[in-house]
C-alpha positions, -999 to +999 in steps of 0.1 A: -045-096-259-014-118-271-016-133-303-006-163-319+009-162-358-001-192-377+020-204-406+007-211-442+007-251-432-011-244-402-034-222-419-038-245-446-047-272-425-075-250-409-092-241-442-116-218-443-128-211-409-165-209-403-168-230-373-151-227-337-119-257-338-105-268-310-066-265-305-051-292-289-008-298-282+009-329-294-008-352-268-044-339-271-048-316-242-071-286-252-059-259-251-088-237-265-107-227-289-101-210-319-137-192-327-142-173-364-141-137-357-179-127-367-190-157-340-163-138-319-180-102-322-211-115-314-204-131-284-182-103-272-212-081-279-233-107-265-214-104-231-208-064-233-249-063-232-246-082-197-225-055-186-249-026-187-286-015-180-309-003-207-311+029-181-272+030-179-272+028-220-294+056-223-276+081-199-244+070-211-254+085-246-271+112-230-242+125-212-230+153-242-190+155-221-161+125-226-129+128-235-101+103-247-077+090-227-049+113-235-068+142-226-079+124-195-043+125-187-034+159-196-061+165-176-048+150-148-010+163-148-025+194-146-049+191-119-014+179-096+014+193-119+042+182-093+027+147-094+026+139-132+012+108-145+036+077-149+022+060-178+049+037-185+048+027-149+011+017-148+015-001-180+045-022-170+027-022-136-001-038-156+017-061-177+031-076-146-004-082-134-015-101-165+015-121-166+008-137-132-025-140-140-017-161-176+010-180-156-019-191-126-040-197-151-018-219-174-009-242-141-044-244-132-058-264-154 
């Protein structure tokens, strides 16, 4: 996620932060929100709790195997070792993706 770096003035003129404020440019277009982080975690966990089935929970910490995603990869060179795994690739790959998708979205609106 990118992030933006406020400076002491701006942070200053935000005070303490305990309810979501609305950023807005010079001429008053919205251009989000900025939400305190607890509020934040709960509606990310809020959503993540959408995502899954109680059934789906249960199995997931059921299941006694997983592995991180370096080993995944290790895994994977060596399953195809004359096909190893571009990393760098996918990522820029990636990036690419979400940059066209931040640059739709900022002419959308």
């Amino acid at each position: 996620m990118p992030s933006l770096i406020l400076n002491d003035e701006q942070v200053t003129q935000l005070g303490r932060l305990d309810v979501a404020v609305a950023v807005s440019d010079s001429r008053g277009f919205a251009l989000g929100h900025l939400v305190p982080k607890d509020a934040y975690l709960k509606l990310v966990y809020a959503w993540a709790r959408t995502e899954f089935t109680d059934a789906e929970l249960i199995a997931a910490k059921s299941d006694p195997g997983g592995m991180t995603t370096s080993e995944l990869l290790e895994s994977l060179e060596r399953l195809e070792p004359h096909a190893p795994v571009n990393t760098t690739e996918r990522q820029t790959q990636f990036n690419s993706q979400n940059d066209v998708t931040e640059s739709i979205g900022a002419h959308a609106s």
